[in-house]
N, C-alpha and C positions, 0 to 999 in steps of 0.2 A: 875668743879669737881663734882664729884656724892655727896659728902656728902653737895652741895649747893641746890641739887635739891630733893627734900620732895617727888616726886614719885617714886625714885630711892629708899626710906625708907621702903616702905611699903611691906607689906606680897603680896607672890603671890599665888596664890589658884591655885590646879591643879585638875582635873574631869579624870573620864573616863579610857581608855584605859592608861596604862606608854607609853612615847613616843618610846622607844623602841619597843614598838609589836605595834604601831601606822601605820594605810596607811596614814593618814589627821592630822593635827594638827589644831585647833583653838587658836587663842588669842581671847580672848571674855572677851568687855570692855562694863563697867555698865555705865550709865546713873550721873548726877548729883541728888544726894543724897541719889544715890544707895552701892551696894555692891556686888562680887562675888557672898558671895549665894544668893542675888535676880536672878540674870543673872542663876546660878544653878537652879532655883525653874521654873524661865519664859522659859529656853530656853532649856539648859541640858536636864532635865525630861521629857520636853514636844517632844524632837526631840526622846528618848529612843533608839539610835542608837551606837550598840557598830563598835569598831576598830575608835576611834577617841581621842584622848588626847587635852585634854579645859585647855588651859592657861589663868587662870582669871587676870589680875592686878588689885590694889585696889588702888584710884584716893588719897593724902594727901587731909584730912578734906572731902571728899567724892566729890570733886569735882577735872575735868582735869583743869578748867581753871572759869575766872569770872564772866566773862558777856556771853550773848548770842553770839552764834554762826554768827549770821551775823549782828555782830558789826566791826569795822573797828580791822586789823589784831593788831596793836598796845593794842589795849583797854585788849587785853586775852595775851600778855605780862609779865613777861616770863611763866609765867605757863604753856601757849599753848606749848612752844617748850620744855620745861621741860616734858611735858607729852608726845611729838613725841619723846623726848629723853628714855622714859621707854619703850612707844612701841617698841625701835631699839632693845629696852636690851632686852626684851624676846626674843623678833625675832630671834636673834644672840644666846640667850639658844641652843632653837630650834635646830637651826642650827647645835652647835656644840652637841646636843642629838642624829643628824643622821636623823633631818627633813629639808631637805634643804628647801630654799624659795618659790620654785615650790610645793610643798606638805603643804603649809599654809595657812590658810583662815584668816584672818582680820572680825570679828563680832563684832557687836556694837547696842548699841541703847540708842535713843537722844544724850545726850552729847555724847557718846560713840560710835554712828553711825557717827557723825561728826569728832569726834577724829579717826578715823579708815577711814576713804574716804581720808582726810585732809593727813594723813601718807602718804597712797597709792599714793596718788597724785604724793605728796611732793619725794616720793625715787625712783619713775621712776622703778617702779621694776617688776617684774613678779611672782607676788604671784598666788595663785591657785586660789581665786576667793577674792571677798570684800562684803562683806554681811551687809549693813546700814538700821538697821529699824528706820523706822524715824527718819534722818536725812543726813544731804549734807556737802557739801566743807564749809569749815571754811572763811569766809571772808563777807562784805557787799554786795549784789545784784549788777551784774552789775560790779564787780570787775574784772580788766583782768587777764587773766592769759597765760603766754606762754605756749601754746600746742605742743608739742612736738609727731606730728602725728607720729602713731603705735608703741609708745614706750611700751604699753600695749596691744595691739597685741594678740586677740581672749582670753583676761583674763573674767572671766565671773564676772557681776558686779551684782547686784540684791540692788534695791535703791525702797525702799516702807513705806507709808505712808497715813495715812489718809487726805483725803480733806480736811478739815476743824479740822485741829489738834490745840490746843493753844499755841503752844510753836514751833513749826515749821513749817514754810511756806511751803502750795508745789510747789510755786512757785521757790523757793530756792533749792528742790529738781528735779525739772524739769531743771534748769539750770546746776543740779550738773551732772544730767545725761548728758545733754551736752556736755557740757567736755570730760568725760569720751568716749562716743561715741566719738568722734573726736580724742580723742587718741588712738583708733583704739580697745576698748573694748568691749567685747557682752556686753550691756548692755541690764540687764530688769528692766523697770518702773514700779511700781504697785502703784499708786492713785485711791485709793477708796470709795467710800463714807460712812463717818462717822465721828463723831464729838469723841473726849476720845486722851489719850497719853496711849498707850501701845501696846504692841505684840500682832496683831491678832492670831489666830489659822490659818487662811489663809496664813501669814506671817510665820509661822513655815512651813507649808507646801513647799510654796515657796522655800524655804531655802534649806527644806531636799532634796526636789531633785533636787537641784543645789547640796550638798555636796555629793549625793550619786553620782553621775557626776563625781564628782569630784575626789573620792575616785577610782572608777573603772578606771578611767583616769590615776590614780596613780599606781593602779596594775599593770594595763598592762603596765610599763614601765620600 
């Protein structure tokens, strides 16, 4: 029931274009100990591109889930599925606003990029693109997972990160691309070197013209 689950509580924060005069919709999810308007301050502002509607969700007590991302899937219990359960609920907004799932982009960073790949995954579905900065699929290194070739099928993925980041491996991001690629998605890697946790200006870059892609992809259709 939604009233057991504390993500399903919280305010949602909306940016930008109303989804009505929207070509692109984002869900764009903050980090652990973050907030909607950080994610406004870091990524919003920084991308200054209008015709886009940002669905922020805001995480109960500032966090999606407990421990690290590649702790065994149990250990982020239930919180983990409690927080893929709020991503459904915006998505499903979305939807019935007139942005169907093909016109959706999934953005995130750290806990937020991990929360946002881990969804994607998880509903087999065909969103417009998954935008993860810094951060990979939810589970321990080396974790199986059934692949389900071409289920995402020329989705554009963009999974970037620093080399020596303290809180996420890229080695955990290199495998998450894996995946991905093997489910039949473009995917783009960007590992680059520097030591910090946060949104490069290069990763904005990145980003915007994968969604400007994305958007014109949307027109013309």
């Amino acid at each position: 029931m939604s009233n057991l689950n504390p993500h399903l509580q919280t305010p949602l924060s909306v940016f930008g274009t109303p989804a009505r005069d929207a070509a692109l919709a984002v869900i764009l999810v903050h980090g652990r100990g973050q907030s909607p308007g950080w994610m406004h301050e870091q990524v919003v502002r920084r991308f200054a591109r209008p015709g886009i509607a940002w669905h922020a969700p805001a995480a109960a007590d500032g966090s999606w889930y407990p421990q690290r991302f590649i702790e065994p899937l149990d250990a982020n219990e239930p919180r983990l599925s409690q927080a893929l359960a709020r991503l459904e609920a915006v998505s499903g907004v979305l939807c019935e606003e007139g942005i169907p799932y093909e016109a959706q982009v999934l953005m995130g960073f750290s806990q937020g990029a991990c929360l946002c790949s881990e969804f994607v995954w998880r509903m087999g579905r065909r969103y417009r693109a998954l935008v993860a900065f810094t951060g990979g699929l939810i589970g321990p290194p080396g974790m199986h997972r059934d692949v389900v070739c071409g289920a995402l099928r020329h989705m554009p993925v963009l999974l970037s990160t620093w080399d020596d980041d303290p809180y996420v491996p890229a080695g955990s991001v290199r495998e998450s691309a894996a995946f991905f690629d093997r489910a039949g998605a473009a995917v783009t890697l960007k590992i680059e070197g520097a030591t910090g946790h946060g949104i490069r200006d290069a990763e904005i870059g990145y980003a915007r013209e994968m969604l400007a892609a994305a958007a014109s992809s949307c027109s013309s259709n």
